[in-house]
N, C-alpha and C positions, 0 to 999 in steps of 0.2 A: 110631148115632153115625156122621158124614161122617169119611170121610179125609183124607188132605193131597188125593188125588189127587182127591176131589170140588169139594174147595177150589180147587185149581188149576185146576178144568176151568170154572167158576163165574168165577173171574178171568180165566182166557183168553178166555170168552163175553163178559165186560164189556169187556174191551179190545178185540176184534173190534168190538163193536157203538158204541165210541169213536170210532176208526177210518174206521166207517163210516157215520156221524152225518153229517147234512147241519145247517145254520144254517136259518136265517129265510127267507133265499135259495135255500137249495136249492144254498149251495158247500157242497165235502166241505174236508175237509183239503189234497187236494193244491191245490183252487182257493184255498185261505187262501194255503198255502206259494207258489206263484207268483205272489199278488196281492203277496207280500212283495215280489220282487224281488231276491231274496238267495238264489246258488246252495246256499251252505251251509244254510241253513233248508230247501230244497229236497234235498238230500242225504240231510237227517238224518229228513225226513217221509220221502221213499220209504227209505230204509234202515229203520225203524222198522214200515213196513207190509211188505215184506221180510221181517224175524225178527221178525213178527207171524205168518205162516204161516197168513195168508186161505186160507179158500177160492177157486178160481179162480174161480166166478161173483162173490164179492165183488170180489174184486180187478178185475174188467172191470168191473165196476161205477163201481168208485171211480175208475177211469181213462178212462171213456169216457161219462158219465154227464153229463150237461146240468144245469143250474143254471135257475131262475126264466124264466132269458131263453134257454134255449138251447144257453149257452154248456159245453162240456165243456171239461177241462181245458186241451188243444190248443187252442180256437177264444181260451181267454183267453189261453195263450202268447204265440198271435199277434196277438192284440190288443195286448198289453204293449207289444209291440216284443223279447219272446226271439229271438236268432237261431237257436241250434238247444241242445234241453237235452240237455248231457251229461253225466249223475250220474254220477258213477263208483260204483256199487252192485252190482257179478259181473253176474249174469243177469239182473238185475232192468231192469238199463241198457236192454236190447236191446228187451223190453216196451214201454218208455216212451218209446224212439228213435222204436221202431218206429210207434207211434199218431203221433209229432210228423212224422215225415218222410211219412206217408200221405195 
């Protein structure tokens, strides 16, 4: 018989690998959230990968990770026209500064 904590360790694996799911294209989620256009959608995706509690290879992944054409999260910012993304998210901020302003 599985326990809760098997249960929950099975649902943490599926939500990790949600996460960090690419499309057709080859965008993750945060290339969705920026193609939005909308700080707050942007917010709430990095806040939610956050208290997701990736792994640090996944999370450089999901953050610096090229799409079909190339493009990683940063290269579509600046393509958009983002000036500079500042999520207010504790620590997670300074990660994401930090790729943008590189």
């Amino acid at each position: 018989s599985r326990g809760l904590g098997d249960v929950y360790k099975r649902q943490k694996q599926q939500y990790h690998r949600l996460l960090l799911s690419v499309d057709a294209n080859g965008r993750s989620i945060v290339h969705d959230a920026l193609q939005r256009k909308d700080p707050s959608i942007l917010s709430a995706v990095l806040g939610a990968i956050r208290d997701a509690d990736l792994p640090s290879i996944g999370l450089a992944n999901l953050l610096t990770a090229g799409d079909n054409h190339g493009f990683t999260p940063l290269h579509l910012a600046a393509k958009l026209g983002w000036d500079i993304l500042v999520v207010k998210v504790e620590e997670f901020e300074l990660i994401f500064i930090g790729l943008v302003i590189a």
